[in-house]
C-alpha positions in Angstrom: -105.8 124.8 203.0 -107.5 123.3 199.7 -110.2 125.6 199.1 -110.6 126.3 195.2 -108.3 124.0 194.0 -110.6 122.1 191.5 -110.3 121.8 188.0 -112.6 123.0 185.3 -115.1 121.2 184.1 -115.0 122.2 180.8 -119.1 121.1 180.0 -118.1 118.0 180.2 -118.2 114.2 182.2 -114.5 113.5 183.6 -114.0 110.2 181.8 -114.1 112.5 178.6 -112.5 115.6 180.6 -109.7 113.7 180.8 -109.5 112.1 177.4 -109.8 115.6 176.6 -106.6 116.8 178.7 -104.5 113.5 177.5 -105.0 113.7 174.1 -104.0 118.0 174.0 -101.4 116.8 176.2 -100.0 114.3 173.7 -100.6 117.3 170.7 -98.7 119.8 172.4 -95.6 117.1 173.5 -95.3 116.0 169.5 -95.7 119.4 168.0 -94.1 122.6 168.5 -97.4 124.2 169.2 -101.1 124.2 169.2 -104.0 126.2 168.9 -107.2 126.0 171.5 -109.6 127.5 173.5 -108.7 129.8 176.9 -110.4 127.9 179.2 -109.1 124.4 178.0 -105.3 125.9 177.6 -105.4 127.2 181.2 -106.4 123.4 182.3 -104.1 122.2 179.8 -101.4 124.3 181.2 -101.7 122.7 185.2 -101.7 119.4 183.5 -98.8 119.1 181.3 -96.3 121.1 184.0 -97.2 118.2 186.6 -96.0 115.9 183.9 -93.1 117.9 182.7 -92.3 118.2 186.8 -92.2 113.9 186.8 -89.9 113.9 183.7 -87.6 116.0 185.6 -87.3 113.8 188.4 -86.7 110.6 185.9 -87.4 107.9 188.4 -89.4 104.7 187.8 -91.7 106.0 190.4 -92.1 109.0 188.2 -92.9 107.9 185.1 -95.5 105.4 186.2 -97.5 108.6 187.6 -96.8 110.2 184.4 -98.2 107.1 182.4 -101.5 107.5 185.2 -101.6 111.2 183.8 -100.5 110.2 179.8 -101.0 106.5 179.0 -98.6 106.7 176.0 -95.4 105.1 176.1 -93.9 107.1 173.2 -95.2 110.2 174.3 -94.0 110.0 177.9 -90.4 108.5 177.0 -90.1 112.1 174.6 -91.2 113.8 177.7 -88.5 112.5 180.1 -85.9 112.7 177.4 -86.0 115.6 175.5 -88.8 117.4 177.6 -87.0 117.3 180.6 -83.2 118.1 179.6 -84.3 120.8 177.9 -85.8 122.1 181.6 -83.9 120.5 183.8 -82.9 124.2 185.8 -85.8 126.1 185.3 -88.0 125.9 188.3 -91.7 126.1 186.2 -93.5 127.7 183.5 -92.7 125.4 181.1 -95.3 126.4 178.7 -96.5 130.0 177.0 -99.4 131.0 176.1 -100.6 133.8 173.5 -104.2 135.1 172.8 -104.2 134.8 169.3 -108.1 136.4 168.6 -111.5 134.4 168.5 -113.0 131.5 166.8 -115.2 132.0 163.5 -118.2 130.2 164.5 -118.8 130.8 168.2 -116.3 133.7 169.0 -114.4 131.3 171.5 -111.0 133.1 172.8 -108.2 131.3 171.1 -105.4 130.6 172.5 -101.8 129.4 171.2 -99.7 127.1 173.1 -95.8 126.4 172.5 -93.1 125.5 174.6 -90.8 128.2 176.3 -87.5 127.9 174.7 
């Protein structure tokens, strides 16, 4: 069964939802780490280990339903490279996440994203 297995909305329409999810996506994949919200690391999170799961598998197949998820050639070629060697025999949980305190101006959690080594 299916029931609760939607996505956040995150206050926002899905055309920009996903904008939203893509272009984390692509910050966290060129960087080491970043720094955002609970709520849109926890979506984040789902996301980026579906794409990390593709890069595992390396076929052609696979990385045109990575480039539907991340429509960045550059991004998605570091993904099944170097992403997906480096977590080729671990099984999930590619990413960590640390509560790192609360936002100045709204007293948003914060939370720090980084790959697990």
């Amino acid at each position: 069964m299916r029931h609760q297995r939607g996505n956040k909305k995150l206050g926002r329409p899905t055309d920009q939802r996903i904008a939203l999810l893509r272009s984390l996506s692509r910050a966290l994949i060129l960087n080491p780490s970043i720094v955002t919200t609970d709520t849109k690391s926890k979506e984040l999170v789902r996301y980026l280990e579906r794409v990390v799961t593709l890069g595992k598998d390396g076929s052609l197949a696979a990385r045109r339903q990575a480039l539907r998820l991340i429509p960045d050639k550059k991004v998605i070629s570091v993904v099944f490279t170097n992403i997906a060697k480096r977590y080729e025999k671990r099984a999930g949980g590619y990413i960590k996440t640390i509560k790192v305190g609360f936002r100045k101006g709204d007293a948003a959690p914060l939370t720090k994203l980084s790959w697990v080594e």
